[in-house]
N, C-alpha and C positions, 0 to 999 in steps of 0.2 A: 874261178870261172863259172857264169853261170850257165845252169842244164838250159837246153833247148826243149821245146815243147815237140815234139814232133806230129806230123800236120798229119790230116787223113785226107783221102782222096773217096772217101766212102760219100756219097749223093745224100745217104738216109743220116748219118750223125753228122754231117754240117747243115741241115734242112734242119735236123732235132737243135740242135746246138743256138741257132740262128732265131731260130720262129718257137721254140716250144722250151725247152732247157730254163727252168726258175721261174714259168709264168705258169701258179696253180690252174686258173681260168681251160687255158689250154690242154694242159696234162690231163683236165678233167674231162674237158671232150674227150682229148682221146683214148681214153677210159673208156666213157662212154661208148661209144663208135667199135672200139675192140668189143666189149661184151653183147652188143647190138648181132655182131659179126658171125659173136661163139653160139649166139644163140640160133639165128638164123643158120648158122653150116652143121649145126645138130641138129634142126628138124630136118631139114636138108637130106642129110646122111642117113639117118634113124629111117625117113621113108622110102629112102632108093636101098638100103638093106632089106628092108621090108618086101619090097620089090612092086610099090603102089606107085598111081601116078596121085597126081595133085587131087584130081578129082573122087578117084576112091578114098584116099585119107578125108577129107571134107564132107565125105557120105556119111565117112565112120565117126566123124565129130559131130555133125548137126552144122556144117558150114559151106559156105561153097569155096569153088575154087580158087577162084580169087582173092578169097582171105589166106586160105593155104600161100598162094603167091605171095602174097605180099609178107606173111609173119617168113619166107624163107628170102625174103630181100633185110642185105645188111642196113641198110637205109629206114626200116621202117620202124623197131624199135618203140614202139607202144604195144609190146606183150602183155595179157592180162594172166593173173598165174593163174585163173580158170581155166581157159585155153591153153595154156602149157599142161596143164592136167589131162585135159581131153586126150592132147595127141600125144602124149607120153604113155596114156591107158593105150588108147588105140594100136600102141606099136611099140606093144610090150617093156614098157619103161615107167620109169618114175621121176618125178622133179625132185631134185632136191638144191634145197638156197641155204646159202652160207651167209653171214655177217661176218669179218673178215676187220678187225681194229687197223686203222689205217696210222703207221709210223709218226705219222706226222701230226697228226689229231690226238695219237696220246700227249704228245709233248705239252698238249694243254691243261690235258686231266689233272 
């Protein structure tokens, strides 16, 4: 007799399954787009702990506000790791970046 697959009713793994599931192109956006995300809801968090608005952290960088905005929208995603310097000094932090061998790239090494 053969097993049955049993079906999901989940929105997110038949949308993954359908549109994203074995097309690198895509998984790399949204790669991309997630770490865009992480990064933005860390400065984010880092300066409401802090207890600044947009415009004192950008005093404490040398930027205005508006740049503040924009590096805490997940959409903007051209961080310079200067700028991450800045507001990690500024709000008692540090950056730190990882290189991270990706499974499927060794398989080529």
């Amino acid at each position: 007799m053969a097993k049955q697959s049993k079906k999901t009713t989940d929105a997110v793994k038949i949308l993954h399954n359908r549109y994203i599931k074995g097309d690198p192109k895509r998984l790399a956006s949204i790669q991309a787009e997630r770490e865009a995300a992480n990064i933005a809801g860390q400065i984010y968090d880092l300066r409401s702990q802090a207890g600044l608005t947009q415009k004192q952290l950008a005093d404490l960088v040398g930027t205005t506000q508006s740049a503040i905005c924009r590096l805490e929208d997940a959409d903007y995603g051209r961080y310079t790791l200067t700028m991450l310097n800045k507001i990690a000094a500024a709000l008692g932090s540090h950056v730190e970046v990882r290189m991270v061998a990706d499974q499927k790239a060794r398989a080529f090494v």
